[in-house]
N, C-alpha and C positions, 0 to 999 in steps of 0.2 A: 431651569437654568442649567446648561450644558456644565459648569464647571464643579456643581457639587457632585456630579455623577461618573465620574472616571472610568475610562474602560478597564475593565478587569483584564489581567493578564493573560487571560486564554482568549478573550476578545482581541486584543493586541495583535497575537501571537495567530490569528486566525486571519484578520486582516494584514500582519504580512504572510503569509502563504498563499492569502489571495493576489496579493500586489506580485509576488514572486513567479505564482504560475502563469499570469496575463501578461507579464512584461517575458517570460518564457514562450509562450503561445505565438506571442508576436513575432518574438526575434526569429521562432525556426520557421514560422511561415514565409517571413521576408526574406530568409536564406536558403529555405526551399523555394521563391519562382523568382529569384533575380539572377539575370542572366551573366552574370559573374562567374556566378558558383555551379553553373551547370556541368559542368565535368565533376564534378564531386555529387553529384545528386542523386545518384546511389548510396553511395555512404551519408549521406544525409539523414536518406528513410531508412536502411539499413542498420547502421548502429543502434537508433532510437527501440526496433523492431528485436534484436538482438537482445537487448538490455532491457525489454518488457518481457520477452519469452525466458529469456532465464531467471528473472523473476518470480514468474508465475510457476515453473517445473521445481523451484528452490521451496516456495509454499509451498507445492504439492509433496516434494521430498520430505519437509520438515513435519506437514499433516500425515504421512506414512508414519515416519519414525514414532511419532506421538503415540500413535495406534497401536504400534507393534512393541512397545516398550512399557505403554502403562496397562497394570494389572486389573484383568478383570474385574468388575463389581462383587458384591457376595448376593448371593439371591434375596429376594427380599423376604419370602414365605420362609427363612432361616430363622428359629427363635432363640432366642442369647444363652437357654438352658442345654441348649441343641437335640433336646426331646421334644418329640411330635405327640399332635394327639390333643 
């Protein structure tokens, strides 16, 4: 019986991101090849293109910073009395 079993809130939450990326998918496809909008269809692919590449260089800045700010490990072969042997 579907009603004793409720979707969970990250199930929710999941099917709308999906309903939101397909009804997205659609909209730019339809407004990238209708002859309407052809004078704009640079900026179309353009901004999209724009707004993934600064994206991905914003990761990559944030994975530098990460790198260059947290402090090395301690070796492992260290022992806690800090005498060897």
């Amino acid at each position: 019986m579907r009603g004793e079993n409720p979707m969970s809130k990250d199930q929710l939450m999941g099917c709308l991101i999906f309903a939101v990326c397909i009804s997205l998918a659609i909209t730019y496809t339809l407004i990238l090849f209708l002859p309407a909008f052809k004078p704009f269809r640079f900026w179309i692919v353009a901004i999209p293109v724009f707004i993934g590449f600064t994206a991905i260089l914003a990761i990559g800045a944030w994975i530098g910073w990460t790198m260059a700010t947290t402090p090395p490990p301690k070796p492992l072969n260290e022992k806690e009395d800090g005498k060897e042997g």
